[in-house]
C-alpha positions as CSV (number, residue, x, y, z in Angstrom):
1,X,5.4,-2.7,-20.2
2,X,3.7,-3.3,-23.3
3,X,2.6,0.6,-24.0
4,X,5.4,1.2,-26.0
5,X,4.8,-2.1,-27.6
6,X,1.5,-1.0,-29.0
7,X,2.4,2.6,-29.5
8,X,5.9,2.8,-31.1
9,X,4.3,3.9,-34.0
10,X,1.7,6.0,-32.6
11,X,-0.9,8.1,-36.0
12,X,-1.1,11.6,-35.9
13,X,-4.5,10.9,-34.7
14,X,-3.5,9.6,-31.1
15,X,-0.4,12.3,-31.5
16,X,-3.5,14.9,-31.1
17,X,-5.2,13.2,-28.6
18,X,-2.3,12.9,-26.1
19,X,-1.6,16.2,-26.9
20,X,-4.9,18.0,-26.5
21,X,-6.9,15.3,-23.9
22,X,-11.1,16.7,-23.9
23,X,-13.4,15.6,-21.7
24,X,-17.2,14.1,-22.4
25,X,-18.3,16.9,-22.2
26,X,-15.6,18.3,-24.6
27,X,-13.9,20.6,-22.2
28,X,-10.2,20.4,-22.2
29,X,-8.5,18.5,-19.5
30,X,-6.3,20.6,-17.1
31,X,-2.5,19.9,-17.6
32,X,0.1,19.4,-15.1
33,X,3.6,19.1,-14.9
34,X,5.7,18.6,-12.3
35,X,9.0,19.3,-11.1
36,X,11.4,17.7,-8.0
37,X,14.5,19.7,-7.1
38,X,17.0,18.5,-5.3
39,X,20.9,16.9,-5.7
40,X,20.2,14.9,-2.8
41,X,17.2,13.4,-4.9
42,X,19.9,13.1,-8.2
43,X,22.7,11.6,-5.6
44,X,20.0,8.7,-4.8
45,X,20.4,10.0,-1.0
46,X,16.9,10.7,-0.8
47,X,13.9,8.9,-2.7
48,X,11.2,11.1,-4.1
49,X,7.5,9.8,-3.0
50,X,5.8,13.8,-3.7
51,X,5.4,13.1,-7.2
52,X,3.6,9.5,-6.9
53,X,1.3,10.7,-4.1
54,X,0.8,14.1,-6.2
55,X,0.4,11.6,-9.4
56,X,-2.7,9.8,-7.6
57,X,-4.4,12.8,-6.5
58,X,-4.4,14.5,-10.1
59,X,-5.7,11.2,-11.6
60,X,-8.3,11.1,-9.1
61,X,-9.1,14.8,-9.8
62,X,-9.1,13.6,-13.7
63,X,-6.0,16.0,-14.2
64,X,-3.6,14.9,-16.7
65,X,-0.2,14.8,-15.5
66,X,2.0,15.0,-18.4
67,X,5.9,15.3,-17.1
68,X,7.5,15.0,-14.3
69,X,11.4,16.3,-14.5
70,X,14.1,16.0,-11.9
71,X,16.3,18.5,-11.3
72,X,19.5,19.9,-8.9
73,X,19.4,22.6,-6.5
74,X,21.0,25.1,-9.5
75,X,19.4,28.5,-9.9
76,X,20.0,28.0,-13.5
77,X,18.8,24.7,-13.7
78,X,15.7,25.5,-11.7
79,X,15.1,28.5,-13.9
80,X,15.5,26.6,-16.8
81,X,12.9,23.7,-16.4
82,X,10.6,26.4,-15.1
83,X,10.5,28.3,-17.6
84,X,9.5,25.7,-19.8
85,X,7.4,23.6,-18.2
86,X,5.3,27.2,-17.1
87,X,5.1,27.2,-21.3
88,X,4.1,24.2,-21.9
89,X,1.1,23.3,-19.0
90,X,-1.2,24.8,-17.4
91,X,-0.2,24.5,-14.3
92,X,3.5,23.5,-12.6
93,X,4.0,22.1,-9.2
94,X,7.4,22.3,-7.8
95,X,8.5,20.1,-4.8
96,X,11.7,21.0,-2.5
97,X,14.7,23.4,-2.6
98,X,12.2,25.3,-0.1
99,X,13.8,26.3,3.3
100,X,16.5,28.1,5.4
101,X,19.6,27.0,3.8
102,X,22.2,27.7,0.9
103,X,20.6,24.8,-1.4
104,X,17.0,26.3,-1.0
105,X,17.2,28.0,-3.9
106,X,13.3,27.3,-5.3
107,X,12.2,30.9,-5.1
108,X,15.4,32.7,-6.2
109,X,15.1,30.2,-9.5
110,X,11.6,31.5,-9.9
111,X,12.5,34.8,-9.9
112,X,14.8,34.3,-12.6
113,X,12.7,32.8,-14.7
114,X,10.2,35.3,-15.1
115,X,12.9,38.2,-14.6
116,X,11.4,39.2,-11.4
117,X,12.8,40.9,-8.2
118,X,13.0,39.0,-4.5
119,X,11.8,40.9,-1.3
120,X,11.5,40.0,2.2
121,X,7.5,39.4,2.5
122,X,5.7,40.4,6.3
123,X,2.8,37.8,6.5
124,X,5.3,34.7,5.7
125,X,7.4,36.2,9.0
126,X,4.0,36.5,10.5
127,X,3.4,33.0,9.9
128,X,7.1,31.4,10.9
129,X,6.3,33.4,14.1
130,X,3.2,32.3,15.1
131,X,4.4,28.4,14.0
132,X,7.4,28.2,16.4
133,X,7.1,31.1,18.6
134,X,9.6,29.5,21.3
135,X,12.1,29.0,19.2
136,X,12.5,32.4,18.6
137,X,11.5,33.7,21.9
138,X,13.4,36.8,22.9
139,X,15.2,34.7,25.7
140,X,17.4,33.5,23.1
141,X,21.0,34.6,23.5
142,X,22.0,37.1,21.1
143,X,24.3,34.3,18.3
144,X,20.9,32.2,18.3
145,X,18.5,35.0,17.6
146,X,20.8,36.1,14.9
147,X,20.8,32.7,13.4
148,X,17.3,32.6,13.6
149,X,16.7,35.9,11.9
150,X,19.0,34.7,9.1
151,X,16.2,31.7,8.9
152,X,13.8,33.5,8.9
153,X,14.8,35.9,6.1
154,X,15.8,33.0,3.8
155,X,12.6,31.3,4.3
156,X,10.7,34.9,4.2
157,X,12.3,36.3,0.9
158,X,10.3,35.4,-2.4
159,X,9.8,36.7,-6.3
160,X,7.7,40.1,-5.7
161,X,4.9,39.2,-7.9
162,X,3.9,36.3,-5.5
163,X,0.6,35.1,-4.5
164,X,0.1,33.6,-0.8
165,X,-2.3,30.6,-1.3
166,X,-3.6,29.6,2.2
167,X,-5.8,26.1,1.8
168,X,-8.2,25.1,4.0
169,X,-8.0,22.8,6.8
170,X,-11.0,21.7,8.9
171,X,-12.6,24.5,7.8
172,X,-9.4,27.2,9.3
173,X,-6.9,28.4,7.0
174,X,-3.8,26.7,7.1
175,X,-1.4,27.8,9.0
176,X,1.4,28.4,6.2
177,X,1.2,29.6,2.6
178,X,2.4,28.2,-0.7
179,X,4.0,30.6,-3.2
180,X,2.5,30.7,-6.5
181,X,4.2,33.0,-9.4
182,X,2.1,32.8,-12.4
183,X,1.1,29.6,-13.3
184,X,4.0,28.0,-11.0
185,X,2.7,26.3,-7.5
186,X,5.6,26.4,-5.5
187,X,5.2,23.1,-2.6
188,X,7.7,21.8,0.2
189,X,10.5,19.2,-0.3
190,X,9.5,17.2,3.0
191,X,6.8,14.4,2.2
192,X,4.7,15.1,5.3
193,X,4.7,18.9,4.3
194,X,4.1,18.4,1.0
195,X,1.3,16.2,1.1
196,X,-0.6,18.4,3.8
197,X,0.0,21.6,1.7
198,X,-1.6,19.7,-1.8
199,X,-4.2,18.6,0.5
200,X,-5.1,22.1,1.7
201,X,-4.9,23.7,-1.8
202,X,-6.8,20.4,-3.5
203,X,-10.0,22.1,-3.5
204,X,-9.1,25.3,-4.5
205,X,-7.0,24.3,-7.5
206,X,-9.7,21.7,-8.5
207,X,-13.0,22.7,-7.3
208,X,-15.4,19.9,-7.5
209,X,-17.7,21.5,-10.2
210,X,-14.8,21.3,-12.2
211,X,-13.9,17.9,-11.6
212,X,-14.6,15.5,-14.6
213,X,-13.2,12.1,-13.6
214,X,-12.0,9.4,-16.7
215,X,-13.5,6.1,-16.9
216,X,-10.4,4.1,-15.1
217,X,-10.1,0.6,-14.7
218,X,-7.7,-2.1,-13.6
219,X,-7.5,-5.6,-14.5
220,X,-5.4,-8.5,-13.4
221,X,-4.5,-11.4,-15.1
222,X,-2.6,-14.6,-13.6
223,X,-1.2,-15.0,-17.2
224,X,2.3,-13.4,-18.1
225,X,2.5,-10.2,-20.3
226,X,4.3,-11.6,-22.7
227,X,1.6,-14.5,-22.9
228,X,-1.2,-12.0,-23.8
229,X,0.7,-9.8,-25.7
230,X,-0.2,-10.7,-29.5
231,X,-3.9,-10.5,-28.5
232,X,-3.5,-7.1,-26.2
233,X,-2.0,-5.8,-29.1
234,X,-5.0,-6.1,-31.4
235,X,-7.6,-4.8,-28.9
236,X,-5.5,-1.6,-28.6
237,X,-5.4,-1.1,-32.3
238,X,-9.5,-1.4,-32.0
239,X,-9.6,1.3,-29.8
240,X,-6.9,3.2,-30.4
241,X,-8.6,6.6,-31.1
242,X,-10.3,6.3,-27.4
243,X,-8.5,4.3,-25.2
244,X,-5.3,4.1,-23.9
245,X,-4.4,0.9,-22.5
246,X,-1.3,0.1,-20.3
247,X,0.2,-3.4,-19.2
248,X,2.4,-4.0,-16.7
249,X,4.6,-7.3,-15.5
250,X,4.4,-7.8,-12.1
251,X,6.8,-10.2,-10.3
252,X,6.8,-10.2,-6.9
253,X,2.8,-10.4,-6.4
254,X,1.3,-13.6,-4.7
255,X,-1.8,-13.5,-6.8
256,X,-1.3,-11.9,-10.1
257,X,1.3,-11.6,-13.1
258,X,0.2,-8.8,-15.3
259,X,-1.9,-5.6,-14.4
260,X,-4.0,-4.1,-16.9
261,X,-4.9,-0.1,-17.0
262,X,-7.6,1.0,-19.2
263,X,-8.3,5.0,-19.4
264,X,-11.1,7.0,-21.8
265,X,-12.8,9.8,-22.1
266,X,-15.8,7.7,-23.2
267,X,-17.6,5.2,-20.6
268,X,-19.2,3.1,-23.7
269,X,-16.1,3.0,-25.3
270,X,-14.2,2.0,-22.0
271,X,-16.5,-0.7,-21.3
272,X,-16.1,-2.4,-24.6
273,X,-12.7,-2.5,-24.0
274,X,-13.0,-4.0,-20.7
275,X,-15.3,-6.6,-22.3
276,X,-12.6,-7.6,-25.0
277,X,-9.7,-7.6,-22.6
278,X,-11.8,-10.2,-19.7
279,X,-12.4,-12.6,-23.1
280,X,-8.5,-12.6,-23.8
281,X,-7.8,-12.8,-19.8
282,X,-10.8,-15.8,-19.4
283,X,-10.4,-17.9,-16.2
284,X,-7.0,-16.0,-15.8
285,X,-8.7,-13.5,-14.4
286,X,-8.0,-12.2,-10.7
287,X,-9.8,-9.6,-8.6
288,X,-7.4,-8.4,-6.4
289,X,-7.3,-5.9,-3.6
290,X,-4.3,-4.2,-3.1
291,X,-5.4,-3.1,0.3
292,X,-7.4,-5.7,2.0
293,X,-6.4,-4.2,5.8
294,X,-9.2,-1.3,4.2
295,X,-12.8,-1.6,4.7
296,X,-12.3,-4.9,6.4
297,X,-15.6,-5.1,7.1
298,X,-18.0,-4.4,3.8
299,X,-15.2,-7.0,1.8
300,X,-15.6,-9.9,4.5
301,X,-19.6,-9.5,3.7
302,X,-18.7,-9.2,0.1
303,X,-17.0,-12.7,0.2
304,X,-19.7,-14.1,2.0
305,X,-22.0,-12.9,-0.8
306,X,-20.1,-14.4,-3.1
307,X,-19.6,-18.0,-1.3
308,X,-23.7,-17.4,-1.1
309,X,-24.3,-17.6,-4.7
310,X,-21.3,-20.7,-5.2
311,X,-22.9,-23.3,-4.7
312,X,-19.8,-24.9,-3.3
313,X,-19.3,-22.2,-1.1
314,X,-21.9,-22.7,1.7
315,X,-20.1,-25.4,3.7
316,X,-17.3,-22.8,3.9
317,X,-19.6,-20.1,4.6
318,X,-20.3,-22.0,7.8
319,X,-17.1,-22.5,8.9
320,X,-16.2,-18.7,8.3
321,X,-19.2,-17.3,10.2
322,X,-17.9,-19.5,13.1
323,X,-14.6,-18.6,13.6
324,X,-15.6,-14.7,13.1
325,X,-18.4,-16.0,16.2
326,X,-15.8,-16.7,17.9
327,X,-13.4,-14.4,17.5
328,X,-15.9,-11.2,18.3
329,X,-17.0,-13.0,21.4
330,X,-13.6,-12.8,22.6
331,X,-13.7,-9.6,22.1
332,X,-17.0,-9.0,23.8
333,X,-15.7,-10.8,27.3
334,X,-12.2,-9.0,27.3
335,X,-11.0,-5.5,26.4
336,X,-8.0,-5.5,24.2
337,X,-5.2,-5.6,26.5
338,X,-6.5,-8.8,28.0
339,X,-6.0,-10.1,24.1
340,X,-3.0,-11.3,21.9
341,X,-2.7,-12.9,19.1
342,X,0.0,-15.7,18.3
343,X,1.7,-14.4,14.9
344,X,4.5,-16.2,13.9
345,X,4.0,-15.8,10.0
346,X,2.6,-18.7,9.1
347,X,-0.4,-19.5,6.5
348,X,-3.0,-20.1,9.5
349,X,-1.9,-17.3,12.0
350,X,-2.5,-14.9,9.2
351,X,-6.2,-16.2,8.7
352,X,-6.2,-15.1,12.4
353,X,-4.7,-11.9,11.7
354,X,-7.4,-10.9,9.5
355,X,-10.3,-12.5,11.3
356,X,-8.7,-9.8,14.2
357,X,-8.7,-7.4,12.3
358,X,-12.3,-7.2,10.9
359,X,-13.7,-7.8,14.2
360,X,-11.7,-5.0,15.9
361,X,-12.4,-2.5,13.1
362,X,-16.5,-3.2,13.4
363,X,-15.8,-3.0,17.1
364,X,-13.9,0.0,17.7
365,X,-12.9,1.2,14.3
366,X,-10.2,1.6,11.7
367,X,-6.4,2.0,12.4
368,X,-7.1,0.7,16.5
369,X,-3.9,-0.9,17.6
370,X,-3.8,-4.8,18.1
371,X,-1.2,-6.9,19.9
372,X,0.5,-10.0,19.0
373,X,3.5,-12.0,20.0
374,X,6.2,-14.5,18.2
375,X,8.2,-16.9,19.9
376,X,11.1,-17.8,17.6
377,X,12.9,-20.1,17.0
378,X,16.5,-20.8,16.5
379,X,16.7,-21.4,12.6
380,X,13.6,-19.5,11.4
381,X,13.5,-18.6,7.5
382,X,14.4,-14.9,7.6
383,X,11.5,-14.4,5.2
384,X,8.6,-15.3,7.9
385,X,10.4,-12.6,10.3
386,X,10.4,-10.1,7.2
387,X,6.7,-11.0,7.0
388,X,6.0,-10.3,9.9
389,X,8.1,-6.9,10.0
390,X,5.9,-5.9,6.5
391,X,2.6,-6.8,7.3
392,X,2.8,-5.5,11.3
393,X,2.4,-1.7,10.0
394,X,-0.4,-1.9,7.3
395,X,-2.7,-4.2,9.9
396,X,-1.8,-1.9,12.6
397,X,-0.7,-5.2,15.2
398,X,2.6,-4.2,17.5
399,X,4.2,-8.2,17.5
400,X,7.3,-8.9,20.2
401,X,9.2,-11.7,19.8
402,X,10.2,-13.8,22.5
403,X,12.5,-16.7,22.6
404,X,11.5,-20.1,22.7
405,X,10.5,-22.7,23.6
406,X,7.1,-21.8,24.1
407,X,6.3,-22.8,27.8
408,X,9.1,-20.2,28.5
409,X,8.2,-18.0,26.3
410,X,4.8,-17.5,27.5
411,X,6.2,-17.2,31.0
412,X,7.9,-14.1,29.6
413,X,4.7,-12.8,27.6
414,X,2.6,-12.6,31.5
415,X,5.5,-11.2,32.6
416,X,6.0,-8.2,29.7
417,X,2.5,-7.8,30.0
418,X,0.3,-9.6,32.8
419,X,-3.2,-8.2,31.4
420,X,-3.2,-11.7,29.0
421,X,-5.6,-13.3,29.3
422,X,-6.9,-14.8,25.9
423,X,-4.4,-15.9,23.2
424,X,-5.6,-16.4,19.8
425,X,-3.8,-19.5,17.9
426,X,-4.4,-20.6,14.2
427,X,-4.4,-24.2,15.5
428,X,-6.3,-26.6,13.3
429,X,-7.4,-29.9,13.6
430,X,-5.5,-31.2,11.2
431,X,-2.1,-30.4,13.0
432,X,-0.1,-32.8,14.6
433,X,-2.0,-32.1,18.3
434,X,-4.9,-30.3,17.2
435,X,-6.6,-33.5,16.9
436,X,-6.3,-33.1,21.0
437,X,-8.5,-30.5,21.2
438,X,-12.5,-30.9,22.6
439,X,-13.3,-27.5,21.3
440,X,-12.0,-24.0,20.4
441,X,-11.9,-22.7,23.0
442,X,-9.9,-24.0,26.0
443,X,-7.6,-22.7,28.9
444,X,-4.7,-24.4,29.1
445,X,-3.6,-27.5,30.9
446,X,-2.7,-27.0,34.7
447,X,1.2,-26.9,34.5
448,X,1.7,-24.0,31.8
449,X,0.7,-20.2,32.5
450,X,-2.8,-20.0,32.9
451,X,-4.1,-18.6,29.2
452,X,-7.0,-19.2,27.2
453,X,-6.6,-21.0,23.7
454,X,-9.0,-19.6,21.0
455,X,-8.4,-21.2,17.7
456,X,-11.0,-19.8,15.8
457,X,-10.3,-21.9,12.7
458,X,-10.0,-25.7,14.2
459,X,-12.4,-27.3,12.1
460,X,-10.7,-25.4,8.8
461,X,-9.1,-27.6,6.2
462,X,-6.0,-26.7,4.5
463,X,-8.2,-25.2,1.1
464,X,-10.1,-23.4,3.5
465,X,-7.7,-21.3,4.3
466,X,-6.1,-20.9,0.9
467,X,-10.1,-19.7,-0.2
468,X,-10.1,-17.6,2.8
469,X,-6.5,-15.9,1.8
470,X,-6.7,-15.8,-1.4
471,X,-10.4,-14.9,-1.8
472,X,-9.6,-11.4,0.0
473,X,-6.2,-11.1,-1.1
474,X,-4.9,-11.5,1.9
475,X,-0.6,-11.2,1.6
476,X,1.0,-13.6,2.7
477,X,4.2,-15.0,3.6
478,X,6.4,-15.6,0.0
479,X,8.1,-19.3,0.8
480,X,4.2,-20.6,-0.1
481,X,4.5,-19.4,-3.4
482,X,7.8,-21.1,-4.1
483,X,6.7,-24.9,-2.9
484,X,6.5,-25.0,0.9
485,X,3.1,-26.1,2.2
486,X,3.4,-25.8,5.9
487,X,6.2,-23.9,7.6
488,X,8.5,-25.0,10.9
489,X,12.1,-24.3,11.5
490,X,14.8,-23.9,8.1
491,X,16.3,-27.6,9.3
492,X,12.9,-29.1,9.7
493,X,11.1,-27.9,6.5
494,X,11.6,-28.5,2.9
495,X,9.3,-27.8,-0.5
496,X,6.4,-30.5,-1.0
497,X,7.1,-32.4,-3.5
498,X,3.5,-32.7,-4.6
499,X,4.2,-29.6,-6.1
500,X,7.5,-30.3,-8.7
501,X,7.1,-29.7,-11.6
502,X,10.3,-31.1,-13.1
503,X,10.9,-30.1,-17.4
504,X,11.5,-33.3,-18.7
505,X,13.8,-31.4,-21.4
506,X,16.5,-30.4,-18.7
507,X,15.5,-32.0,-15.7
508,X,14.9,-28.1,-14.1
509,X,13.1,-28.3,-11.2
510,X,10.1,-25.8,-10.1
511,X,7.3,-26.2,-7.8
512,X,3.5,-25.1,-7.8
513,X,2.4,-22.1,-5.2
514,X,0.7,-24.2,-2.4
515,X,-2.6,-22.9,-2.9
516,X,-2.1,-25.7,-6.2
517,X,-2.0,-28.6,-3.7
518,X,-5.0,-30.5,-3.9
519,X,-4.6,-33.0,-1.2
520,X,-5.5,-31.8,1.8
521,X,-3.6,-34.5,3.9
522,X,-0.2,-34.1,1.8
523,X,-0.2,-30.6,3.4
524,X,2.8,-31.7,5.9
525,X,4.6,-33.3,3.2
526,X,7.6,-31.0,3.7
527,X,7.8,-31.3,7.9
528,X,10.5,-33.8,9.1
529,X,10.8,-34.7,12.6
530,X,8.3,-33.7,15.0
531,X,8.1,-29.9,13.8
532,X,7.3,-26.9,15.6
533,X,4.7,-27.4,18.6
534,X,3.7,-24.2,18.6
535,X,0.4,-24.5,17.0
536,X,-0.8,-26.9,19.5
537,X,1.1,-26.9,22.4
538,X,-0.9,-24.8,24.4
């Protein structure tokens, strides 16, 4: 990370600025620090994700976040870090050591800290009651209820000088209350509790009027940190009284090396900065979307307005606008469960997964479930099947495997589920039995189960679906990033060596990504035998 690089010996200037953060409109930025309590959290038995989510909501509320401390389930130690964070920020937001048992000890530490008194508190009972009212029916027998008023008294008992903040949820309060003592904001341990309760609050602790976003931008850069670093250097010595700028090396990324940050206070100055970084960055420079399964639609028309003013692009344009013909017809003759889509984690089925996905979303919306099916076989790279396992939640697809070969296979899928009618295939032309096929669209041949082939992208080229991929940042499966240009079974596959890149100093051997192979006909350069018929079989 090259922040410290650049700041590690910071004037007394940015000292004061980081300090004492002002707005445009020279109103002081609200301050927040945060504090996670827990052992299991110190113990590495539980990972904390409520101080990342509540990071991202303060930055978008143009909050500064300024610490975020760790600490055990201690009364002491809780006390302690309270005290001074309370001190030190304007506001403090506590997560966990909130519940029914000996290690909740979140409200007894706040009453320590600010030498307060604890006391059993009516409208929190109220609220437990009205929340699980048959747990603690009356019908209980006598050892339950006992243990249940025990609960409820843990849970109910908090520092006297309290305030019950009840957010707002679809207009109705919420149906529990976070504790507030003085300047402290007391919020749940559990993720899913925690992040409803800032949600609920949001508002009130940040009404909009008050909200004064920074000028925040992100750049990415194909080039290494360490690449840029001399030059990255000197821009944040330019602006060093108004910008902070932060760089990050990224190494596990298909499409980008180094992200950029750039925060101010001042939009001019923030611009400038952005202008001097894109000249160190040149043709290095990537726009990436780290969610591409969001807002499928508006980004698809994007690209196409982009291939619109390339004056390469509009023989791609063509193709694109076909296959996405194609696949929302399907969608037009059959409803969703008469659909599946072939995803085995390859280059081509992904193009199809994304295709899907658009058209789905502009069809029935967001988030609405698709299906798809794999049919392995024996020596698949484990990385395809973790591929698949990653992507099938963020594009909302439920895959089942079957077991191969495929004529069997799909004997099993109209068994599992006999509404199949249409199965959509990244088969391309190009493939060894593509060649075979008179159109996209085609049921197959008399002696396999009666399904529909739609292969959206036949007439694609091997670049086309690299531009399609890469120019919505599409994820993809890792092995095409280390050499491998086309994807069968681990015995039958091996790195392209159109792509080696071999140091003539030690003879070490490295390959290109495979969106660096030019050739479009050396794209099966790595398949040995016959390969996979999956693609074209049917």
């Amino acid at each position: 990370m090259l922040r410290s690089l650049v700041r590690f010996t910071p004037s007394k200037s940015i000292l004061r600025r980081m300090k004492n953060k002002k707005t445009a409109t020279g109103r002081e930025r609200t301050t927040v620090g945060v504090i996670v309590i827990g052992d299991e959290i110190l113990k590495g038995g539980t990972q904390d994700t409520n101080s990342f989510f509540i990071s991202q909501r303060l930055r978008n509320k143009g909050v500064v976040l300024k610490k975020i401390s760790v600490v055990g389930d201690g009364i002491d130690e809780i006390s302690d870090e309270v005290l001074s964070f309370s001190s030190r920020f304007d506001l403090v937001f506590t997560t966990g050591g909130i519940g029914p048992t000996h290690d909740d000890n979140t409200f007894t530490g706040l009453a320590k800290a600010f030498e307060d008194e604890m006391y059993l508190c009516d409208e929190i009972i109220h609220a437990i009651h009205s929340i699980l009212p048959n747990k603690l029916a009356s019908s209980q027998s006598s050892r339950s209820r006992e243990r249940s008023n025990s609960y409820i008294s843990k849970l109910a008992t908090i520092p006297r000088s309290s305030s019950l903040l009840w957010g707002q949820r679809d207009g109705n309060r919420s149906t529990f209350p976070v504790i507030k003592v003085k300047n402290v904001i007391a919020f749940p341990g559990v993720p899913q509790f925690c992040r409803r309760a800032f949600i609920d609050l949001e508002n009130e602790l940040f009404p909009f009027s008050s909200v004064e976003p920074q000028f925040s931008r992100v750049l990415y850069s194909s080039k290494t940190e360490f690449s840029i670093s001399d030059r990255l250097s000197t821009v944040a010595k330019m602006f060093e009284d108004t910008v902070e700028i932060g760089s990050y090396p990224v190494l596990d990324n298909n499409y980008f090396s180094t992200k950029l940050t750039i925060d101010s206070e001042s939009i001019e100055e923030g611009e400038k900065t952005v202008m001097e970084l894109k000249k160190i960055i040149g043709d290095n420079l990537v726009i990436y979307d780290d969610s591409p399964h969001v807002n499928t639609v508006d980004k698809l028309e994007s690209l196409r307005n982009r291939l619109k003013e390339d004056q390469n692009g509009g023989i791609f344009l063509g193709k694109l606008d076909r296959a996405m013909e194609i696949v929302e017809r399907q969608l037009n003759e059959y409803s969703l469960d008469q659909i599946a889509l072939s995803f085995n984690g390859g280059k081509d089925c992904t193009v199809l997964l994304h295709l899907l996905r658009i058209a789905i979303d502009k069809k029935y919306g967001a988030n609405t479930k698709m299906f798809g099916f794999h049919i392995m076989v024996e020596d698949q790279f484990p990385e395809m099947s973790q591929f698949i396992i990653d992507v099938s939640s963020s594009y909302s697809i439920d895959v089942i495997e079957y077991s191969g070969p495929l004529k069997e296979g799909l004997v099993s899928l109209q068994k599992d589920r006999p509404t199949t009618l249409a199965v959509l295939m990244g088969s391309r032309s190009s493939d060894p039995k593509g060649k075979y096929m008179k159109s996209p669209v085609e049921w197959t041949d008399k002696d396999w189960p009666r399904l529909l082939r739609v292969c959206p992208i036949l007439e694609w080229s091997y670049s086309d679906v690299w531009k399609f991929l890469r120019g919505l940042c599409v994820p993809y499966c890792k092995l095409y990033d280390e050499g491998y240009t086309s994807l069968g079974g681990r015995t039958t596959t091996r790195k392209n060596d159109a792509l080696k890149i071999v140091n003539e100093r030690n003879n070490e051997v490295k390959y290109h990504p495979a969106f660096k192979l030019q050739e479009d006909d050396m794209e099966r350069n790595g398949r040995e035998g016959k390969g996979d018929q999956i693609k074209s079989s049917i």
